[in-house]
LUMKOL-978936 format. One line per field, with one value per residue (C-alpha): residue number from 0; x, y, z. Coordinates in Angstrom, 3 decimals. Layout:
N
nr <- (NUM_...) .
east <- (X_...) .
north <- (Y_...) .
up <- (Z_...) .
This chain:
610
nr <- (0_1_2_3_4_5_6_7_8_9_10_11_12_13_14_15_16_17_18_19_20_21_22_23_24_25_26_27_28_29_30_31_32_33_34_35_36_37_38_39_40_41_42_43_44_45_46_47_48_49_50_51_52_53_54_55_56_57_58_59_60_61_62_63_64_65_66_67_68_69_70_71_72_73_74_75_76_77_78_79_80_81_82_83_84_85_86_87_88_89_90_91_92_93_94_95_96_97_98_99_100_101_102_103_104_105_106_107_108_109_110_111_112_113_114_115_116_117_118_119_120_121_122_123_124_125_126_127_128_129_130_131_132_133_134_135_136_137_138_139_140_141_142_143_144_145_146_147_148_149_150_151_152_153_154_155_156_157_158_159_160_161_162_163_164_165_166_167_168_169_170_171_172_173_174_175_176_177_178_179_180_181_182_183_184_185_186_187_188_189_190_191_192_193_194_195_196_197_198_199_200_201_202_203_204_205_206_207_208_209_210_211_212_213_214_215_216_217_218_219_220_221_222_223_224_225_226_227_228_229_230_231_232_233_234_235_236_237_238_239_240_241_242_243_244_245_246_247_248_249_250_251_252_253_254_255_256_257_258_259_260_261_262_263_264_265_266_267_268_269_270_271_272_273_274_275_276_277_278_279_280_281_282_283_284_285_286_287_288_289_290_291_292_293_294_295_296_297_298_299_300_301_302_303_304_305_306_307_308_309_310_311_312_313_314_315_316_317_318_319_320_321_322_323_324_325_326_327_328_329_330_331_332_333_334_335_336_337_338_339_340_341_342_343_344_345_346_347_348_349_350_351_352_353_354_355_356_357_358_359_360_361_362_363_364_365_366_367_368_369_370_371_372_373_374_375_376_377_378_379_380_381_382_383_384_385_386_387_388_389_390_391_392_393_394_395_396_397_398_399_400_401_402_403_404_405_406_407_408_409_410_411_412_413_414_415_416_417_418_419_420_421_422_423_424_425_426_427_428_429_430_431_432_433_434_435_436_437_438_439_440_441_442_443_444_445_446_447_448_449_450_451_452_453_454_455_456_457_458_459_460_461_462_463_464_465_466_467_468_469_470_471_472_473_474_475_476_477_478_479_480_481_482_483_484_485_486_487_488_489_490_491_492_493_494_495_496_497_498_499_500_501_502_503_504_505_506_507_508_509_510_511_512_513_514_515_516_517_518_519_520_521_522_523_524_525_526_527_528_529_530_531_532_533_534_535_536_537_538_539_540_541_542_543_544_545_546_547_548_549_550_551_552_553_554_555_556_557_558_559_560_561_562_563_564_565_566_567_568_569_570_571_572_573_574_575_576_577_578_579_580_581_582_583_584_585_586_587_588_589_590_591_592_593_594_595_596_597_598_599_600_601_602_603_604_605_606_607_608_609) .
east <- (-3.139_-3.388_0.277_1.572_0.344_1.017_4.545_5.377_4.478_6.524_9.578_8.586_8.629_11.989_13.265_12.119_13.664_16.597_17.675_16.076_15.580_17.188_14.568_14.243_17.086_18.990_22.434_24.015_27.513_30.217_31.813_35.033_33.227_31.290_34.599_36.003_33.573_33.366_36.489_35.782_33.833_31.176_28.027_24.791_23.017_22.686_19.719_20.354_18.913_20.758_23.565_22.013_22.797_21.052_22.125_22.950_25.715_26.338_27.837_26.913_30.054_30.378_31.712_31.843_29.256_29.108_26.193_27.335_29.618_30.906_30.789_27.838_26.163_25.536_23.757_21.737_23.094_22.738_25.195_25.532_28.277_29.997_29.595_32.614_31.804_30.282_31.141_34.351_31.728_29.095_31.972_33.603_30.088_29.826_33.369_31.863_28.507_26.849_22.951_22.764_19.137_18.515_15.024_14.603_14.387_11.205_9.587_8.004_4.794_5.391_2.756_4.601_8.038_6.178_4.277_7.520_9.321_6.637_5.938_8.571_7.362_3.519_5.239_6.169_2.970_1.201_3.243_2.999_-0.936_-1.019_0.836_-0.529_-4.156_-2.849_-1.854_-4.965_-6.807_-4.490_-5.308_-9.235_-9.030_-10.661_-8.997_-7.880_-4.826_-6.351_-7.406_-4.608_-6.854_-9.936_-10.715_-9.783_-12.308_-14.684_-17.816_-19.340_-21.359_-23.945_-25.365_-21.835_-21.460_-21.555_-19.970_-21.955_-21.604_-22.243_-19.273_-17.069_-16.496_-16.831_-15.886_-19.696_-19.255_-17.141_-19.868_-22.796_-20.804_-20.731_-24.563_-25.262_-23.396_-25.063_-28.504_-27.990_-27.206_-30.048_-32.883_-31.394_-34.502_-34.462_-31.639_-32.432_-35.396_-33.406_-30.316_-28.403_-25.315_-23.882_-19.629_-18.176_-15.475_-15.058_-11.060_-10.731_-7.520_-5.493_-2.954_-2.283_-4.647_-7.392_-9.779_-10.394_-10.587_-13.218_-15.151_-15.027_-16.024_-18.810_-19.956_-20.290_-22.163_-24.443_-25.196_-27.002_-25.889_-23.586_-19.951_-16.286_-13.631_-9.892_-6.674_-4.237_-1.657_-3.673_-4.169_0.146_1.797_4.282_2.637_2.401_-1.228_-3.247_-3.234_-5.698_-7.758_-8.336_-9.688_-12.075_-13.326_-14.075_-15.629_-18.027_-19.107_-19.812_-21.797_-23.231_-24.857_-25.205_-26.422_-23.109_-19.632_-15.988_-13.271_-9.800_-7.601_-3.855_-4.406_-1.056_-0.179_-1.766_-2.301_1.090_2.089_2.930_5.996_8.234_11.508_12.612_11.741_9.730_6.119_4.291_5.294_2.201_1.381_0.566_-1.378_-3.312_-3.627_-4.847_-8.090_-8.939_-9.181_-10.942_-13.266_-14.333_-14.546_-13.751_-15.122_-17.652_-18.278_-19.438_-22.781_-24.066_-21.002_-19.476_-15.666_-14.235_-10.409_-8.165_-4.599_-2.011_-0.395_-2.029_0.891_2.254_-1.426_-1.541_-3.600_-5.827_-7.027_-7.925_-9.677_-13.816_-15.056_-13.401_-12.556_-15.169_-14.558_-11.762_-12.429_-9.753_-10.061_-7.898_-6.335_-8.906_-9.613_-9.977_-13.795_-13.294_-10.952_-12.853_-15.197_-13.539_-11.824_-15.397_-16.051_-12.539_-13.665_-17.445_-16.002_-13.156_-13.781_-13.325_-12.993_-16.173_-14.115_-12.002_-11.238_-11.556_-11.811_-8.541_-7.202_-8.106_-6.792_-3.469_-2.886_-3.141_-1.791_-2.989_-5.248_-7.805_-5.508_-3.304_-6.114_-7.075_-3.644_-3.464_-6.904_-5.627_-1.894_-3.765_-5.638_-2.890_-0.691_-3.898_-3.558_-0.154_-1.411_-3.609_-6.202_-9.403_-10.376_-8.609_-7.818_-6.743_-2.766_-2.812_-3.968_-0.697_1.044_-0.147_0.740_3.600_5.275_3.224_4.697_8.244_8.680_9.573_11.557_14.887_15.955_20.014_22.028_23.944_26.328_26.418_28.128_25.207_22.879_24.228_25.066_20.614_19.484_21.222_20.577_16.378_16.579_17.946_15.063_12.094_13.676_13.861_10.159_8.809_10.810_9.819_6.638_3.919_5.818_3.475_2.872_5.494_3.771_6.566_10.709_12.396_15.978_14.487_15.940_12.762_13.027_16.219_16.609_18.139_16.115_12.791_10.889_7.339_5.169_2.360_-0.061_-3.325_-5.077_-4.460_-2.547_-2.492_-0.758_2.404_4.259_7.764_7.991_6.386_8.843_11.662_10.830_11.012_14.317_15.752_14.023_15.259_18.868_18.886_19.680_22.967_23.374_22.607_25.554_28.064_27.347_27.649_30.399_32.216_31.726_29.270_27.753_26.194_23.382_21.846_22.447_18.706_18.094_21.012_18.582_15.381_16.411_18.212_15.279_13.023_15.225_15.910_11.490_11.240_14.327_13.219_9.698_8.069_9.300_10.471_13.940_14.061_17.367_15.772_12.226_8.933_10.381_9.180_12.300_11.415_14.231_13.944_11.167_11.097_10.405_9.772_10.315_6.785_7.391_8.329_11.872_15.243_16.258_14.128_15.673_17.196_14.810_17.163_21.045_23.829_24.045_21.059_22.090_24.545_22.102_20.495_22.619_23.781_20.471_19.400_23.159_22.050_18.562_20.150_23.000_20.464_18.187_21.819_22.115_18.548_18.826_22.276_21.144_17.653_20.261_22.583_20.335_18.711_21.843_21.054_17.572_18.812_21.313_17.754_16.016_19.170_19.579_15.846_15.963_18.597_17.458_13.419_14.697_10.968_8.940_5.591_4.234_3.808_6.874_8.383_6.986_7.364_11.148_11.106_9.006_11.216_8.633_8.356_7.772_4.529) .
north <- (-41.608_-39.066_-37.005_-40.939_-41.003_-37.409_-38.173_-41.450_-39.996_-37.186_-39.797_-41.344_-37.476_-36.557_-40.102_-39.545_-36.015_-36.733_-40.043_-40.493_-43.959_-45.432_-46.800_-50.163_-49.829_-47.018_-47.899_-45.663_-45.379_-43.478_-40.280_-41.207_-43.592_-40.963_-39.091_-41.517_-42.241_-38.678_-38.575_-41.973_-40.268_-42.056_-40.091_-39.731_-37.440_-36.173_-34.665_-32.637_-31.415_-30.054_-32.134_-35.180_-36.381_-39.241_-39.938_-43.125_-43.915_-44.008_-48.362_-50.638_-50.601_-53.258_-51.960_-52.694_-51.674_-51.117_-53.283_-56.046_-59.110_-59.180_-56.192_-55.563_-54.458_-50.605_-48.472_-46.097_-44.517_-42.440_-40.531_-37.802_-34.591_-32.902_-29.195_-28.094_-28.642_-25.505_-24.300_-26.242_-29.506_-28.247_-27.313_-30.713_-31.801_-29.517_-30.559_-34.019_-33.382_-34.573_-33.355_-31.818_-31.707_-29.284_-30.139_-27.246_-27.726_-28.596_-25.877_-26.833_-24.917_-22.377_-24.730_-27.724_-26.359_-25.206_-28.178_-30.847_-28.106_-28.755_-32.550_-33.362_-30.842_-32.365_-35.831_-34.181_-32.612_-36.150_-38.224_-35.633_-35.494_-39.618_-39.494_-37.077_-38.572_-42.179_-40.524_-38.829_-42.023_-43.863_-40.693_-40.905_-37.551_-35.380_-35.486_-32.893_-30.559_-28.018_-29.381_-28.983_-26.513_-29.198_-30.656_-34.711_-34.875_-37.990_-38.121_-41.053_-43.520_-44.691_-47.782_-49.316_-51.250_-49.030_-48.946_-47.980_-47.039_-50.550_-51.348_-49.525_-51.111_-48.690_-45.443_-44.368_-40.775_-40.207_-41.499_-39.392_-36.209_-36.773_-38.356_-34.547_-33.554_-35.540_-34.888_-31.375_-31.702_-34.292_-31.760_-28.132_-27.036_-28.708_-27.052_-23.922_-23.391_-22.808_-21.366_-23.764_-23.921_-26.954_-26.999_-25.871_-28.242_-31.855_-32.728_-36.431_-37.120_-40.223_-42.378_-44.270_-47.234_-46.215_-45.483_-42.091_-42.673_-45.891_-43.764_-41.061_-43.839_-44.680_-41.383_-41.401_-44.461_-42.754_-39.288_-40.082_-36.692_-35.904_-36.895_-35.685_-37.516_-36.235_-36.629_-33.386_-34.029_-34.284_-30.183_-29.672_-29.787_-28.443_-25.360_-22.529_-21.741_-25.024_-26.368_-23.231_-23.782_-26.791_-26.311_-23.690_-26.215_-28.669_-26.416_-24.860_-28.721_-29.339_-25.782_-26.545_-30.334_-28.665_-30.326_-31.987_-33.001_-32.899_-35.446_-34.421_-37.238_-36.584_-32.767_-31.667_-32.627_-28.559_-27.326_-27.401_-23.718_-20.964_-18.963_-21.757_-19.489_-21.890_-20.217_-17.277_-17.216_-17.871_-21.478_-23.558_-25.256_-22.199_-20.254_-23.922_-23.755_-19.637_-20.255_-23.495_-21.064_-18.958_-21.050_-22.268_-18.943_-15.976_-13.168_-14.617_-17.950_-21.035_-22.426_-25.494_-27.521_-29.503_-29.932_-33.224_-33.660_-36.533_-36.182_-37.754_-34.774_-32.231_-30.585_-29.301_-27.945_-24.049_-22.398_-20.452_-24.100_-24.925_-22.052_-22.045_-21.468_-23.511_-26.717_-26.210_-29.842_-31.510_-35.236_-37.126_-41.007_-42.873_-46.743_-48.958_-50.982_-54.412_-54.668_-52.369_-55.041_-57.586_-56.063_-54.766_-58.868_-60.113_-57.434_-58.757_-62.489_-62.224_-63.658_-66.150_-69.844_-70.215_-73.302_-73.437_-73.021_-69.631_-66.948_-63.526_-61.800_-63.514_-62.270_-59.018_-58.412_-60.118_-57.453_-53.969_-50.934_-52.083_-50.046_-51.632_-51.568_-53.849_-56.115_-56.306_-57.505_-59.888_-61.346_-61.707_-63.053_-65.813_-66.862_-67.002_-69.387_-71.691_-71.891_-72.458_-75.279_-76.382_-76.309_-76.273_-73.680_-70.622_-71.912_-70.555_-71.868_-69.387_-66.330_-66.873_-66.904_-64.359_-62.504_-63.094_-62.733_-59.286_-58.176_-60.140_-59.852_-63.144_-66.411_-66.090_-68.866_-69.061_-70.723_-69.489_-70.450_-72.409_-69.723_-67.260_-68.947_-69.552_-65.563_-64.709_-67.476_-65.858_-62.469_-63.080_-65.055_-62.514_-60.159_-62.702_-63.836_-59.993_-58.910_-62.468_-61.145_-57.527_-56.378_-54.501_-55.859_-56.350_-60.408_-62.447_-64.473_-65.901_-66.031_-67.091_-67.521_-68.314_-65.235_-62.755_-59.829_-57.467_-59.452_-62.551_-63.382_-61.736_-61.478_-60.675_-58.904_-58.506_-56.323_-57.623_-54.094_-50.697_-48.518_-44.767_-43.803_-44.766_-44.919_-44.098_-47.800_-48.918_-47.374_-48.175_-51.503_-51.132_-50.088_-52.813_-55.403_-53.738_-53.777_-57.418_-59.362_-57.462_-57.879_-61.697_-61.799_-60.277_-62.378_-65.610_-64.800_-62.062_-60.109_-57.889_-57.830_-55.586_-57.690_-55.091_-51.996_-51.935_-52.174_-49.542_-47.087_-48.122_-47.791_-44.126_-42.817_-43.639_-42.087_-39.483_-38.919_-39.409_-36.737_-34.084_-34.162_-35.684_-34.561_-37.733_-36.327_-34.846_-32.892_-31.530_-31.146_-30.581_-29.265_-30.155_-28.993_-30.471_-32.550_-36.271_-35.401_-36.423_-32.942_-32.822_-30.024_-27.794_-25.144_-22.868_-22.782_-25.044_-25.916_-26.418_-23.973_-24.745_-24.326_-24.727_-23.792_-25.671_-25.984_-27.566_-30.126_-31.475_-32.253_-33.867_-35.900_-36.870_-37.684_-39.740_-41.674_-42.381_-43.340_-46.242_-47.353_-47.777_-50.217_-51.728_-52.517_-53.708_-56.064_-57.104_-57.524_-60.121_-62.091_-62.740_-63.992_-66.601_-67.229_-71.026_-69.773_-68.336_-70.947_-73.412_-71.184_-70.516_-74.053_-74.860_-72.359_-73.500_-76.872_-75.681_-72.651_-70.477_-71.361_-69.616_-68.367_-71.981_-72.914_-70.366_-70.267_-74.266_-73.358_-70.122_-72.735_-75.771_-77.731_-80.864_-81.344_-81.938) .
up <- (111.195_108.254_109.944_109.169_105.956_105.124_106.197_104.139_100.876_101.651_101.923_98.792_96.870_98.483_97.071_93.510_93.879_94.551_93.824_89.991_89.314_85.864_83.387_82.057_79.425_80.804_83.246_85.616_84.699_86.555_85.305_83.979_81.898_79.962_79.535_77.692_75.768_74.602_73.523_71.637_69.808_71.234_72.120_70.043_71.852_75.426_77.922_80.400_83.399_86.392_87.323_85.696_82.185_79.961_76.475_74.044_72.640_68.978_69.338_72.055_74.333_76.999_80.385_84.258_86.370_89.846_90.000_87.873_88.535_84.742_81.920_79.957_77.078_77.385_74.671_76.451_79.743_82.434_84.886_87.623_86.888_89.335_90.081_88.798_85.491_83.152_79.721_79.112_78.992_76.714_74.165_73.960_73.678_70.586_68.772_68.881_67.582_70.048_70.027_73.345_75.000_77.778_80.241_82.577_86.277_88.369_90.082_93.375_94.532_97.399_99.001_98.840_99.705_103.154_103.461_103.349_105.880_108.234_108.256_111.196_113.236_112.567_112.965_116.437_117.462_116.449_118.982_121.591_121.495_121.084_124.207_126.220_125.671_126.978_129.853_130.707_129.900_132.493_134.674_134.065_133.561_130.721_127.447_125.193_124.724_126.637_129.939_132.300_134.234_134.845_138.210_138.402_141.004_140.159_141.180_143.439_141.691_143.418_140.659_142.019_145.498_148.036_151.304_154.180_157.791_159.009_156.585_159.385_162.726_165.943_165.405_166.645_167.705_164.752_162.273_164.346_163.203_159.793_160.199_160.943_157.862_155.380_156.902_156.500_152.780_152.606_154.688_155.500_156.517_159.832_160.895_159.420_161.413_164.643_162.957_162.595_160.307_159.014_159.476_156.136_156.107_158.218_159.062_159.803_161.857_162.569_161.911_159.059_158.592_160.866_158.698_156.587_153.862_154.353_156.287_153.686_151.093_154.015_153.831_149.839_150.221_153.110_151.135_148.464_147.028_144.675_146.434_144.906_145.499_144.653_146.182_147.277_145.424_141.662_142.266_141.409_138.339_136.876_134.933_137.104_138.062_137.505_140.727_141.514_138.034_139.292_142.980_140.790_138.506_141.424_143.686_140.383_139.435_143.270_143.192_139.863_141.497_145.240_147.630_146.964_149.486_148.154_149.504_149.750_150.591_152.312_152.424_153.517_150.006_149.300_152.784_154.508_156.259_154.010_153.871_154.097_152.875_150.349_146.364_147.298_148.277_145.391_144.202_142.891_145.716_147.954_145.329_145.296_149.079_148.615_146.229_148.537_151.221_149.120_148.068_151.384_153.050_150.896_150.026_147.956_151.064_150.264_151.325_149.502_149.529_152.155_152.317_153.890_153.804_155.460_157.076_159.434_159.759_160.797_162.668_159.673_158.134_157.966_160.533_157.957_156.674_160.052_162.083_162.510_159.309_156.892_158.515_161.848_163.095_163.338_163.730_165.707_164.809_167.519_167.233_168.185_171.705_171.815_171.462_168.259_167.132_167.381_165.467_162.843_162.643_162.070_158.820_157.644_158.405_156.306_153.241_154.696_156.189_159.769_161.740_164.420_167.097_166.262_169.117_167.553_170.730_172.088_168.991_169.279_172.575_171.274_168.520_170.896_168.840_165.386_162.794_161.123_157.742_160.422_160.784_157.715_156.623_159.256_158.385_154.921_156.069_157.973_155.121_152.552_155.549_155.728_151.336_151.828_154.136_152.177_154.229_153.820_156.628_158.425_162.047_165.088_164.735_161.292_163.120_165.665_162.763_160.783_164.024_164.760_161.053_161.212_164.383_164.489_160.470_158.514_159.071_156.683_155.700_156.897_158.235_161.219_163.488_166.503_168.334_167.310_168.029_171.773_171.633_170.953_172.810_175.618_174.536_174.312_177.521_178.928_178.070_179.040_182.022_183.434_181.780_183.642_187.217_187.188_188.186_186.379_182.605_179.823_179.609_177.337_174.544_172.414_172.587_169.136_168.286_164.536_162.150_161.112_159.491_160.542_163.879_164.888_167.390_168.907_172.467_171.875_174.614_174.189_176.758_178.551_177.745_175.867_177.849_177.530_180.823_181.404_184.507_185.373_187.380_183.916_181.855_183.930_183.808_180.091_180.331_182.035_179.897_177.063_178.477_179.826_176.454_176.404_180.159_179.453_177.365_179.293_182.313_180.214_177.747_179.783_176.228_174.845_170.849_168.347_169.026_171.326_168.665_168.108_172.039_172.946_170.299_172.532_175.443_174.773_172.946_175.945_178.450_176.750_176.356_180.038_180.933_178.520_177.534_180.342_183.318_185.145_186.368_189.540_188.360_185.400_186.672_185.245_182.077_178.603_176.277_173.022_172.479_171.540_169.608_165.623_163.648_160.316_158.075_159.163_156.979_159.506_160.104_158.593_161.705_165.290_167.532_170.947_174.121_176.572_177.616_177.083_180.583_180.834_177.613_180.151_183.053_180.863_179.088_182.758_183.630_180.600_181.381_184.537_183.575_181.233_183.825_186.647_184.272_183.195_187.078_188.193_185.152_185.723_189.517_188.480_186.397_187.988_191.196_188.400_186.919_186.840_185.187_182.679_181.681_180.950_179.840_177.197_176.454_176.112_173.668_171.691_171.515_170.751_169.098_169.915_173.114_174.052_177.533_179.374_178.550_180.263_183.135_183.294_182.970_185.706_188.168_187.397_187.003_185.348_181.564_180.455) .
């Protein structure tokens, strides 16, 4: 506030200073007015002082003034000379006998000249610091100009609601290992006694949404020690060297409070491999990822803090970060079964109304393959259709559709053609009618020719159980169901679509899986070659080499062709023996526009409605 103030009476000086203002009875008149006056013989007297002159004139003239709509009265006046002017004025000055008045120049302290030089750069500095101290508040880091180098870590409160490990839904062996952990911390003695050494650092693994950082916050809740919490990617900035001030600063407050555990969310933010090739090796984020391994287990080790550290990647973590010693266990947390489902549904359900009669446990085995983030969402999808209801309680018709806008994105509301529509309801019969015919399919729950998401239509199967085998007769299956809505239309319309773009993608990215990565070509053989799979950038290398010939490219590329053709043929070979299947189950469709499981298998039995 005082640069503010310090800067508007600065304004006001420089005003006075240069722009004098003209007293009650004095008038600013131009030049060429005073010259003529002069040589009227009209000038009294005269005061000078630099380029500005005030006298009085001997007679009240009246002239025009800038300032005035008519002439006025002028007797005493005031004007500006140019810099031309010297002796030649101060002699017609004296021929008239005009008394002349000189008033030397101000002299402005040394002090003052410096301190008006530096009041923009202080007006600078001011809105610099006003803004960098927002940002730090928004941050809820430390303030100050200085603290660039200071750990955002925040420490777990434990006055506020905590989350425990009955908070977190299955999961059981995963929550015994970090039991051990925090009853080390809690009573090292016990272990001590028979030599035993608590793991330095704890790496939780998974997938998005299954849980890491709720078990981390589970773990907090669990310690009752002192419990850092800090995300990767808070350790880089842009000044060279903080991101390792930082990781020093954390680790000496967890030291300083030890017993204490540190929680470092999405690690690969700091710990990808070093010696990427790309700006040298020492950019910030490796000499950030060199005093976290020193800090764990350097030359001076670390003993009374435990590390913990979440990632879905750790394929790209360096290998220093992860041998025995710094991060001992590595914690793999996998998608949950059904029964983990369910329970995880009935945390997400505590604080939501629920009709009497709700199935959780046919709902969990309806949603295999989703996280407990996925269930979460669908939990609060359902309850947000039932508001939009406006009903009173969450039923078991909301779930379904909570589900299916989750899985099959949703409705848009167009309009399309009738020829379109004729095109997908062939296209998704297609598919159903082939997964319903082949054997060993995953179970059909729903065919819609309604628009959701990217897709004009959709074919939902879901499986009876999780599957971690699979098959080649599986996956071949898969194949052909994914090729049959294309199939479907080029036995009906004697024409193909881009319709099946998405399905063409499918289908080649499985063959291709099955060819080179998982050995299910005779031609090829036993061979995992790498190719087909999705590689990000590790840090290692621009490009992933090549682990096999050109020669052997070919194979497979004939092999993945043939793969996709022979699908194309057992589909084209079920539809066309159900021709007159297909054609109701098409035209049921577009008159219904979505049918579930009984329905179709009404239509596939011809039996009777109703």
């Amino acid at each position: 506030m005082g640069l503010f103030i310090i800067f508007f009476y600065g304004l006001i000086y420089g005003w006075q200073s240069f722009y004098p203002q003209q007293t009650l009875n004095q008038r600013i008149i131009s030049y060429s007015q005073f010259i003529e006056q002069l040589d009227a013989d009209n000038i009294d007297s005269v005061s000078m002082k630099n380029l500005h002159i005030k006298g009085e004139f001997r007679k009240e003239v009246t002239l025009p003034l800038p300032d005035e709509k008519e002439p006025v009265s002028v007797k005493n006046f005031q004007t500006f000379l140019p810099v031309f002017q010297g002796e030649e004025l101060i002699e017609k000055l004296k021929e008239k006998n005009v008394i002349i008045h000189v008033e030397p120049p101000e002299e402005r302290s040394v002090f003052w000249q410096f301190l008006v030089g530096l009041l923009p750069w202080m007006f600078i500095i001011g809105i610099w610091m006003i803004m960098m101290r927002r940002a730090q508040q928004i941050e809820g880091g430390p303030g100050g100009l200085f603290s660039f180098g200071q750990s955002k870590a925040i420490l777990y409160d434990v006055k506020k609601p905590r989350i425990t490990f009955k908070d977190v839904a299955g999961m059981d062996n995963v929550k015994q290992e970090l039991k051990e952990a925090i009853e080390f911390l809690k009573d090292p003695g016990v272990f001590k006694r028979i030599g035993a050494k608590v793991p330095k650092g704890m790496l939780l693994i998974g997938a998005p949404g299954t849980g890491k950082t709720l078990l981390a916050r589970a773990t907090a809740g669990e310690a009752g020690v002192p419990f850092y919490s800090i995300n990767a990617s808070e350790f880089i900035e842009m000044f060279v060297g903080v991101g390792a001030s930082r990781v020093r600063d954390m680790f000496r407050k967890a030291k300083a409070s030890h017993p204490s555990i540190i929680f470092i969310d999405e690690i690969d933010a700091v710990g990808r491999t070093r010696g990427a090739g790309l700006g040298g090796g020492h950019d910030e984020r490796e000499q950030t990822l060199n005093q976290l391994l020193a800090e764990m287990d350097g030359f001076h080790p670390n003993e009374e803090v435990v590390v913990m550290a979440a990632t879905n990647r750790p394929d790209v973590l360096d290998p220093a970060l992860l041998r025995p010693g710094r991060f001992d266990r590595q914690v793999v947390l996998d998608k949950p079964g059904w029964k983990e489902r369910k329970a995880i549904l009935e945390i997400h359900v505590r604080n939501k109304k629920l009709k009497e009669d709700i199935n959780l446990e046919s709902i969990a085995k309806g949603t295999p393959g989703m996280t407990g983030a996925d269930l979460e969402n669908l939990a609060n999808e359902a309850a947000l259709i039932a508001i939009r209801k406006k009903k009173d309680v969450i039923d078991q018709s909301d779930f379904d559709e909570a589900r299916d806008k989750v899985l099959m994105g949703t409705i848009r509301e167009e309009t399309i053609s009738d020829l379109e529509k004729r095109i997908t309801a062939y296209h998704e019969s297609g598919h159903a009618l082939v997964a319903r015919m082949l054997p060993g399919t995953d179970p059909i729950h729903k065919v819609s020719i309604v628009p959701r998401g990217m897709a004009m239509g959709v074919t939902q199967l879901l499986p009876e159980e999780d599957r971690h085998f699979y098959p080649k007769n599986y996956l071949m299956n898969k194949l052909a169901v994914a090729l049959a809505g294309r199939v479907a239309e080029k036995l009906n319309f004697n024409d193909v679509s881009t319709g099946a773009q998405n399905d063409l993608k499918e289908a080649t990215t499985l063959a291709e899986k099955m060819v080179a990565q998982w050995g299910m070509s005779d031609k090829v053989g036993p061979l995992n070659l790498g190719r087909g799979e999705e590689h990000p950038f590790l840090g290692r290398e621009l490009a992933q080499p090549k682990r096999y010939s050109e020669d052997m490219a070919w194979l497979m590329d004939q092999e993945i062709q043939k793969l996709i053709v022979d699908a194309e043929m057992r589909a084209e070979e079920i539809l066309r023996n159900n021709k007159s299947t297909l054609v109701n189950l098409a035209e049921t469709l577009i008159k219904e526009e979505s049918l579930g499981r009984e329905e179709i298998e009404r239509i596939i039995k011809n039996l009777p409605k109703g």
